[in-house]
N, C-alpha and C positions, 0 to 999 in steps of 0.2 A: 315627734320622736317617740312621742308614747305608744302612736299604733303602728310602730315598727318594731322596739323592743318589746313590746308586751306578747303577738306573738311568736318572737325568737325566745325570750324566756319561757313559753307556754310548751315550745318543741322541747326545751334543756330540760323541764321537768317529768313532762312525759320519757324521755329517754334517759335518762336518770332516775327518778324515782319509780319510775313502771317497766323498770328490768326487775325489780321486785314484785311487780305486779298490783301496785298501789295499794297493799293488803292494808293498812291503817286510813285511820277515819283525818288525820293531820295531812297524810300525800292528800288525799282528794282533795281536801279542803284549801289545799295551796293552789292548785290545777283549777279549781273553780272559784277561787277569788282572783286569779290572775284574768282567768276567762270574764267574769262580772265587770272587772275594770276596763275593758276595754270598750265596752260602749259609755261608761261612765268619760272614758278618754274622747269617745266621738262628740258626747253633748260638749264638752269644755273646748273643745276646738269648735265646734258651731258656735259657742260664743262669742269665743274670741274673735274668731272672723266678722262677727254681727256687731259685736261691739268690742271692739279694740282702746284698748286705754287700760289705767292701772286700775285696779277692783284689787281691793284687800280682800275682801271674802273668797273671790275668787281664787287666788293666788293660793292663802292656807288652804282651802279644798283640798287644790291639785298637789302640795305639800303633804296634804294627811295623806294622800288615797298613794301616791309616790312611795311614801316611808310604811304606809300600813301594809301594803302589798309586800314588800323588803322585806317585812316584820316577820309576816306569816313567813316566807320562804325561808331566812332564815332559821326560824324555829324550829318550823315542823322538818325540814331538812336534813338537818346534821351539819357533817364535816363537808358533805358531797354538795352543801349551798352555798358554803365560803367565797364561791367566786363571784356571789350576788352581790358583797359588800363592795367587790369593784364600781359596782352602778351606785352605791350608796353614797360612796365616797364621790364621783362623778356629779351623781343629781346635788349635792350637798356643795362642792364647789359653783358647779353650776348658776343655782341660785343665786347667789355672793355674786358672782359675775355680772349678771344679767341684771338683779334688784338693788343691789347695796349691803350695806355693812349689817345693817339691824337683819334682813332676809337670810345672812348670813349666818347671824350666829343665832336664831332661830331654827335654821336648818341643821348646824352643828349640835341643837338641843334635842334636836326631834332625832337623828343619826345616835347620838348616844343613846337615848332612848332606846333605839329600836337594839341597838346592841346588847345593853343590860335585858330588855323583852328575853332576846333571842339567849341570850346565856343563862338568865333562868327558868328557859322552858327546858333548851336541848342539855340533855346530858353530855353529850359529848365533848360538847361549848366551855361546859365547867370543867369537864376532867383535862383541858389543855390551857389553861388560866395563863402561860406566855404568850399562846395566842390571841388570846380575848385583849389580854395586856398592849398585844401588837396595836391591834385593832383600833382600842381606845386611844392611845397615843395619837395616833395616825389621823384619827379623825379632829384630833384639837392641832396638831401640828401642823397641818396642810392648809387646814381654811387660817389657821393663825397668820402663816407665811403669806397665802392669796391676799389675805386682809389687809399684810403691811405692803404687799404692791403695786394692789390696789388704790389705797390712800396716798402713796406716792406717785402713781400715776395721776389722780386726779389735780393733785399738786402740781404738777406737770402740765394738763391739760389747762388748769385755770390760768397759770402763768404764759401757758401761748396764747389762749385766749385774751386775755390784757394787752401783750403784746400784739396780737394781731387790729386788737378796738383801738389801741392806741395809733397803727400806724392805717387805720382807715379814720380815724380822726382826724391826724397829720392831714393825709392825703385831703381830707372837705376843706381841711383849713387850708392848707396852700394853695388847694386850685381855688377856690374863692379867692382869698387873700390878691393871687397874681390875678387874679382877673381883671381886677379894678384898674390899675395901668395900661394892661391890655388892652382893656375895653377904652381908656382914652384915645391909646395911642391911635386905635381903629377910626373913631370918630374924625381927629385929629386928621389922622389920613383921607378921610373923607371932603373936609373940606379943603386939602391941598389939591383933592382932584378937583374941585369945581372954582382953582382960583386962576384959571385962566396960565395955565402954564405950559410951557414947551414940549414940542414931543419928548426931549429927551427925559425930560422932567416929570412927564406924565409917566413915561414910562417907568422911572425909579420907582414914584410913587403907585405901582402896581405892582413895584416886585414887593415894595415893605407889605403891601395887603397882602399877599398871595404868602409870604412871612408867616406873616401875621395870624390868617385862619389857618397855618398848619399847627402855631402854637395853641388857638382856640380851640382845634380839634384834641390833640390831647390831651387840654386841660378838659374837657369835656369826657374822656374818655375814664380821668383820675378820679371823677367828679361821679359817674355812673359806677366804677367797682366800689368808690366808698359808701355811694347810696347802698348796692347791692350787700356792701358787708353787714350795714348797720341791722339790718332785715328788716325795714321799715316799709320795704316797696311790695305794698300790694294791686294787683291788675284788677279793675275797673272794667267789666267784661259790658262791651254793648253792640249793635249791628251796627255794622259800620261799611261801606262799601270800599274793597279792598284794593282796586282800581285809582279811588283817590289817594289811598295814604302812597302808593308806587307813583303815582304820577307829581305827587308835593317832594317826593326823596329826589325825583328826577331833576326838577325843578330846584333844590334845593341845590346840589351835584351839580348843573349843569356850569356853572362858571368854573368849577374844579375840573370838570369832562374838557371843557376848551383850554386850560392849562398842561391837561396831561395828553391832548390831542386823542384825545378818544370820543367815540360816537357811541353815546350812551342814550339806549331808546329803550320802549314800556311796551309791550302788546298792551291794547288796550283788552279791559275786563271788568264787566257789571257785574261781579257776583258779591250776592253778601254776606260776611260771615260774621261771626260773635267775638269777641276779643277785645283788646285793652289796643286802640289804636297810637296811643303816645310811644307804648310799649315795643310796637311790631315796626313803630320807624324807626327806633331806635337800633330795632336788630338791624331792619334794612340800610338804616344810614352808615352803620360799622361795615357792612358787607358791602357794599357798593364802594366804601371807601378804599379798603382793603385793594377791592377789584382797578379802582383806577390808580392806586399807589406802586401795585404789584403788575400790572398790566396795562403801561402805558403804550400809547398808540398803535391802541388793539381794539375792536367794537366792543362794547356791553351791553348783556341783553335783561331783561327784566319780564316774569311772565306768570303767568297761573297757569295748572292744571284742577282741573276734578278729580279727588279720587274717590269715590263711591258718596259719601253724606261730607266728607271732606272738602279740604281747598288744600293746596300747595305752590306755596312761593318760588319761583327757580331763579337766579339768580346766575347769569353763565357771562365767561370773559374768555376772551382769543389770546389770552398772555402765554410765560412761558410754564405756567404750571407748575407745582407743588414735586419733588420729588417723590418717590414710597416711604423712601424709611422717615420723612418729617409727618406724615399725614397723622399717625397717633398721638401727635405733640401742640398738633397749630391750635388746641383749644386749649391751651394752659397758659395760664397766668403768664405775660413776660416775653412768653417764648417767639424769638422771631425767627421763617427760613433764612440761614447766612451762609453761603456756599463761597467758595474762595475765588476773590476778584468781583463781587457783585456788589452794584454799586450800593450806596449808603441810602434808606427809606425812613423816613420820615414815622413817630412814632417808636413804643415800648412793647408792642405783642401785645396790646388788653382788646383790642376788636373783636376776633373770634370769641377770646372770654364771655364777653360782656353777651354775646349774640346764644353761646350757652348756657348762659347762666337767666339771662331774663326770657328763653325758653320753657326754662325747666320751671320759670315759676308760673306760664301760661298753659302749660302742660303743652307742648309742644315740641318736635324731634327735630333737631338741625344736623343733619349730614352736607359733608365736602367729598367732594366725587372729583380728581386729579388724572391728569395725564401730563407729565414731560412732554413739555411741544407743545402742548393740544390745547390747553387750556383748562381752569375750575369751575367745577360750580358747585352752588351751597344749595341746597336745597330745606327749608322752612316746612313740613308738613305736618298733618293733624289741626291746621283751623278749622272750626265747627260752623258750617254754612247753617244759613236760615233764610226763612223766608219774608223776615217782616219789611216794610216797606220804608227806605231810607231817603230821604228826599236827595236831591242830586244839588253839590257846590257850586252857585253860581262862578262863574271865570273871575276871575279877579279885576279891579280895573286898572290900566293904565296905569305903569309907575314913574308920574312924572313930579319932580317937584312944585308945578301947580300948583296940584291937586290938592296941596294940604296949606298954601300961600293964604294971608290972612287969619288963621285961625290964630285963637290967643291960648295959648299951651301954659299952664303951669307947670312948672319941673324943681322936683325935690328930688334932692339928692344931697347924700352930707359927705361924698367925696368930691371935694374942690375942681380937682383935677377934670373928673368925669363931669363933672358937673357946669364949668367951661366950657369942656369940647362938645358935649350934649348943645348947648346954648347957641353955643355958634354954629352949628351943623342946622340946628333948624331955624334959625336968624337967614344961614344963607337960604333956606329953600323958602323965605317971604313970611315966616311964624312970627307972632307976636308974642315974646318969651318971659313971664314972670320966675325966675330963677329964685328956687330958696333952698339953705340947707337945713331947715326945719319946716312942719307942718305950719303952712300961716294961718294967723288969725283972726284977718278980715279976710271980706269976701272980695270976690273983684268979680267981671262976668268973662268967666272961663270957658272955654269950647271943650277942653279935655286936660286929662291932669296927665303927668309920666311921674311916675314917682320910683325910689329903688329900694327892694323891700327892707333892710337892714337900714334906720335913721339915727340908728343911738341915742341913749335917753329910756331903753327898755320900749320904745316905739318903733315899728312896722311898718312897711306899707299899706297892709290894713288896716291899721289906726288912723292913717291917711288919706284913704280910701273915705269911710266912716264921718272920720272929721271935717274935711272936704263937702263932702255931701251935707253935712250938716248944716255947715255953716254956707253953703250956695241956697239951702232949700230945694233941693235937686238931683237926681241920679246923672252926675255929669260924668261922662265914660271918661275912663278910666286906662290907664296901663298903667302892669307892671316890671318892672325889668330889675331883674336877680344874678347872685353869683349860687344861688343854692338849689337844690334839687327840684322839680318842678312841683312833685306830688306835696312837700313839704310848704310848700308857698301856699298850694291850693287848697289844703286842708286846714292851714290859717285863716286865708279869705275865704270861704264856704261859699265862696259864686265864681261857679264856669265860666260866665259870661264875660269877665274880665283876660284879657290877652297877657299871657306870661313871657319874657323873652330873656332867655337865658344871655347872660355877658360869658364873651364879650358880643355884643349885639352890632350884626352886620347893618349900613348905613338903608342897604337896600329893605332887608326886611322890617326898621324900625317904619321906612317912609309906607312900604306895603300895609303894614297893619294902622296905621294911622286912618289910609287911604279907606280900607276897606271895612275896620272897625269903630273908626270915629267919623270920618267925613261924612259916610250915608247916614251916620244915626244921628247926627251935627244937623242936615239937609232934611 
């Protein structure tokens, strides 16, 4: 703003005071201190941009050289610089704005200042003392008034802000809290399908699951905006091949894809890029979901492009597409398309959210591209390809209950409930089950512990983790299984290595990582 006003005021004083012809040593001296300021104006903006952040020194500088400029104009001026005090009063609110209350009335000291300067230089100043009277008023009245709305506003902002911590508090507490049930009643379901029951029977017990992970999914959804509010979630940037994390989303989708009769495929793609990979399946799992909720028995495609040192995710569905007038709306909080007679979808609107919001902390741009009839797609760009060499996932093995038959499983967990259904679900797949609702403390010879990270008692599953291993003399792998955010688990246990599995925990995925993360390392 300063190398714009400075010279529009540089034209007002030449055209004003050099229709006189600048005959005094005061007009030059205004014209060339205005002019002096403005490369003084270019170094303080190269700082700023080089180094952005509060600098107190800084700040009063650009204060003194603001009101010192003022100072001269008014002075050496007259009656014909009176409309400078416009900018005075301006810069002087401004400040208050932008820094706070002390910046304020600072600049209300330095503004008087320059006023009593300019009235005992200019004669003219003095011989109209109801103007000067104006003047001074003006400038304690206006930042007075800014002050008290300021401090009312912030009073304001504090209290949505409380408001706002409190109901993403609510929201960690509840979706954990209801998890716990949830997460029985799944297990519980699990072992109703393996108990030898009737087709009609089986089939119930596939609608309660199918139930079941729509409620899991939202709760999972409550679960990521209250992580997102708390601002705890930092991305963990690494090369990662972008190809797997699409092809585990597919994989992960594909029993919800044969529920909503949709044929949900991946172009396959070796490319690698940098990013926080927990992060981007996240976005992907919300978007793919959205797509088969919103566009049943329609194809879904899943894909990369290059765009120059880039990558880009495409994400495209055969549904019936997004209207116009909703398309500026689908990324806010809540907001769902609901057009009249359409049937009822499962979910609150937090998908889109969540997929812009944990963008915007990866530095990356999510556009939705719609046609009526035609179909959506989201499109994911800005991941940063690289070239460093990422070893390839071997395939998973075989998920059969076998596979993990024999092994002697300790399982802590201090909800009863879960802690039964856990028991019994891997009793049927041949496990040999040490169940406790606290850490034990003898040893026994254990193949793998599950433990749930919340034990009560101000103890964790990584106290668990810890104590365990202690007391075997041994690094015996480990899982964990949580209702809480995953970064938060991880950054308690300080080892990757250990498998995190958010509740409510599907029966297929707790038997896959056993399979794949304890059996070979068992063997």
């Amino acid at each position: 703003m300063r190398l714009i006003l400075l010279p529009l005021f540089d034209i007002y004083f030449v055209a004003v005071l050099g229709s006189g012809g600048l005959e005094t040593f005061g007009e030059w001296l205004t014209v060339i201190a205005v002019l002096a300021y403005i490369p003084v104006s270019v170094v303080l903006l190269w700082h700023i941009i080089r180094k952005p952040g509060h600098f107190v020194w800084r700040r009063m500088l650009a204060m003194m050289g603001d009101y010192g400029a003022m100072t001269i104009a008014m002075a050496v001026g007259g009656m014909v610089m009176l409309p400078v005090y416009a900018t005075l009063l301006w810069v002087t609110v401004g400040n208050g704005m932008r820094y706070g209350s002390r910046y304020l009335l600072v600049a209300t000291c330095m503004a008087l200042a320059s006023i009593a300067i300019a009235t005992g230089v200019n004669v003219e100043w003095r011989n109209e003392p109801y103007v000067v009277l104006t003047l001074v008023l003006t400038t304690l009245i206006v930042p007075a008034y800014i002050d008290g709305l300021q401090r009312a506003l912030r009073g304001a902002l504090n209290e949505a802000q409380e408001a706002s911590l409190a109901k993403s508090n609510f929201l960690a507490q509840a979706s954990h809290d209801l998890r716990q049930p949830i997460h029985a009643i799944s297990l519980f379901t699990a072992c109703l399908r393996d108990a030898g029951l009737g087709r009609e029977e089986r089939q119930m017990v596939e609608n309660i699951d199918r139930s079941l992970q729509s409620v899991a999914g939202l709760f999972r959804s409550l679960l990521d905006i209250a992580t997102l509010d708390s601002g705890k979630v930092e991305p963990k940037l690494a090369p990662i091949r972008v190809g797997e994390v699409i092809a585990d989303v597919v994989r992960q989708y594909s029993e919800m894809a044969q529920w909503a009769d949709v044929e949900l495929r991946a172009v396959p793609c070796s490319l690698v890029v940098r990013t926080d990979a927990a992060l981007l399946s996240t976005m992907l799992q919300n978007i793919v979901s959205n797509a088969l909720k919103y566009a049943p028995d329609a194809p879904v495609l899943i894909g990369c492009r290059r765009r120059g040192n880039t990558v880009a995710i495409e994400v495209h569905d055969c549904g019936p597409g997004i209207p116009s007038e909703h398309l500026d709306q689908v990324f806010n909080e809540f907001y769902q398309v609901r057009e009249r007679g359409d049937r009822d979808v499962e979910g609150v609107g937090l998908g889109l959210s969540i997929v812009r919001r944990v963008g915007a902390l990866m530095g990356l741009d999510v556009r939705l591209f719609s046609v009526s009839g035609r179909g959506t797609s989201v499109v994911i760009s800005g991941l940063e390809r690289c070239n460093e060499t990422v070893a390839a996932v071997a395939p998973a093995p075989t998920r059969t209950p076998s596979a993990v038959s024999g092994l002697h499983v300790l399982l802590v967990e201090d909800d009863e409930d879960v802690l039964l259904a856990t028991a019994t679900l891997l009793q049927k797949w041949g496990c040999i089950v040490q169940a406790e609702t606290g850490i034990p403390e003898v040893a026994a010879d254990w193949d793998v512990m599950i433990t749930d990270y919340d034990l009560g008692g101000k103890r964790t599953g990584a106290d668990c983790i810890a104590s365990v291993r202690k007391l075997a003399g041994r690094m015996i792998p480990a899982i964990i299984v949580t209702g809480h955010d995953e970064t938060r688990v991880l950054k308690d246990l300080g080892d990757d290595s250990v498998p995190i599995l958010a509740k409510p925990v599907r029966p297929a995925e707790l038997r896959s990582v056993l399979t794949t993360e304890v059996v070979t390392q068992h063997r």
